[in-house]
N, C-alpha and C positions, 0 to 999 in steps of 0.2 A: 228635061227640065231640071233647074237646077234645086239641089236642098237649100233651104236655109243653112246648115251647119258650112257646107260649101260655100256660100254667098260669104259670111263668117269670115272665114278661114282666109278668100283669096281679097276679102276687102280691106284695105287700109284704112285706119281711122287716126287719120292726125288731127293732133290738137295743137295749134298754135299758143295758144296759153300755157299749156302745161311745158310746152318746150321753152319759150320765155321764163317762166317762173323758175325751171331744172334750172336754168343761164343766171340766170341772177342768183340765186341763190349757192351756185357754184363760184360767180364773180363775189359776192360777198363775203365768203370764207378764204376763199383766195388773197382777198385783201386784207381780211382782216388775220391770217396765217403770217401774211406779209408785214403788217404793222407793226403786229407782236415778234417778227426776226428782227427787224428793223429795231427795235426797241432793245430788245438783247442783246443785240450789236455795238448799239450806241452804248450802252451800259459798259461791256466788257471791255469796246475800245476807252472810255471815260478811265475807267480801273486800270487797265494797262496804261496810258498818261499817266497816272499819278505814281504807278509804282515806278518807271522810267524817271519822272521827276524826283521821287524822292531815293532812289539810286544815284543818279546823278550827284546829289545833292550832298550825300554820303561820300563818295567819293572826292565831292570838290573837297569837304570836310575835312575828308582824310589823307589828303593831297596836302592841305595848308599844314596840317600836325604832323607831316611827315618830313615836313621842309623844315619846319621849325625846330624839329627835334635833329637835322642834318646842319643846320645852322649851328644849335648849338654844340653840336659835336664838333666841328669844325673849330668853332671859337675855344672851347676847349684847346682844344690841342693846338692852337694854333699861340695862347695866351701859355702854353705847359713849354712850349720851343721855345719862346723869347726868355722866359725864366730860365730856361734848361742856356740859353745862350748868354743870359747875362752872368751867370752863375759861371759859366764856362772863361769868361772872363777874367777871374776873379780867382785862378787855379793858379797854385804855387810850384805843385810837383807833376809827376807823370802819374804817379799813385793817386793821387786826388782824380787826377782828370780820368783814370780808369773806373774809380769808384762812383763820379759824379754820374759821365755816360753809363756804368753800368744799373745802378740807382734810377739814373732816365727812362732808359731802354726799360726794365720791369715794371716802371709805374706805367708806362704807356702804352706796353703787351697787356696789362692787368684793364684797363681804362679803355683800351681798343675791344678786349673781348666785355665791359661793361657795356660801352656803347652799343657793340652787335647784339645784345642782350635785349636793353631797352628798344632800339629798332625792331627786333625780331616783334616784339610782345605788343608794340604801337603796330606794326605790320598787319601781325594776325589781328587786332581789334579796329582796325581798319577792313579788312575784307571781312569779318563778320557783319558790321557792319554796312557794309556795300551789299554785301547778298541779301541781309535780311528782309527786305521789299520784299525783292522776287521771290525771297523763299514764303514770307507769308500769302503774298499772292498763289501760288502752288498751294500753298496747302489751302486755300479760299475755294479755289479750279476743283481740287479732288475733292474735298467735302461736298459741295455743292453737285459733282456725277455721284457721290456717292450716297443722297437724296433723292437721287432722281431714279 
């Protein structure tokens, strides 16, 4: 005959409740583990949007002040020729006309390396510019692992 302790041992005792209640309560965390990714998600993608738009945004910026400062350089040198050719007009000797072109040629070596100058310095404040988003985004990303 058998013990009790054996009876025990080889009998099963399931409970349909307690396995339902394990399920739910496992479905429950699961969704709600899920809502709050889901929520992180949408947040991080929202942040990334805005830094892309206002990168973008910089850039168009920087696009328009970049033409405009190539316009004016152009105009420039373009209004510095027709002087430089009306003047050329206007020459008596061969010595004039060496001094007038040589006089030309130095103001507008001097005024070419001005312009690359100004370019350069709208250039680099133009990509400073442009990065700046994403660079403050990056540092938003690491501070915020580095809270956690």
């Amino acid at each position: 005959m058998a013990t009790k302790k054996t009876e025990d041992a080889f009998s099963l005792s399931f409970d349909p409740a307690r396995l339902a209640d394990s399920f739910r309560d496992f479905a429950e965390k699961g969704a709600a583990q899920s809502k709050d990714a889901y929520a992180k998600m949408k947040t991080a993608a929202e942040e990334a949007t805005k830094t892309v738009e206002a990168t973008l945004e910089s850039a168009q910026t920087g696009t328009v002040e970049l033409g405009l400062k190539a316009i004016d350089a152009l105009r420039t040198n373009a209004e510095n020729s027709l002087s430089h050719a009306e003047a050329l007009l206007g020459v008596k000797s061969l010595s004039e006309l060496v001094e007038l072109q040589t006089a030309f040629i130095r103001k507008q070596a001097e005024l070419a390396v001005e312009q690359a100058r100004t370019m350069q310095e709208a250039t680099r404040k133009v990509a400073e510019n442009v990065v700046k988003p994403g660079k403050e985004a990056a540092e938003k990303v690491v501070s915020t692992f580095r809270k956690a």
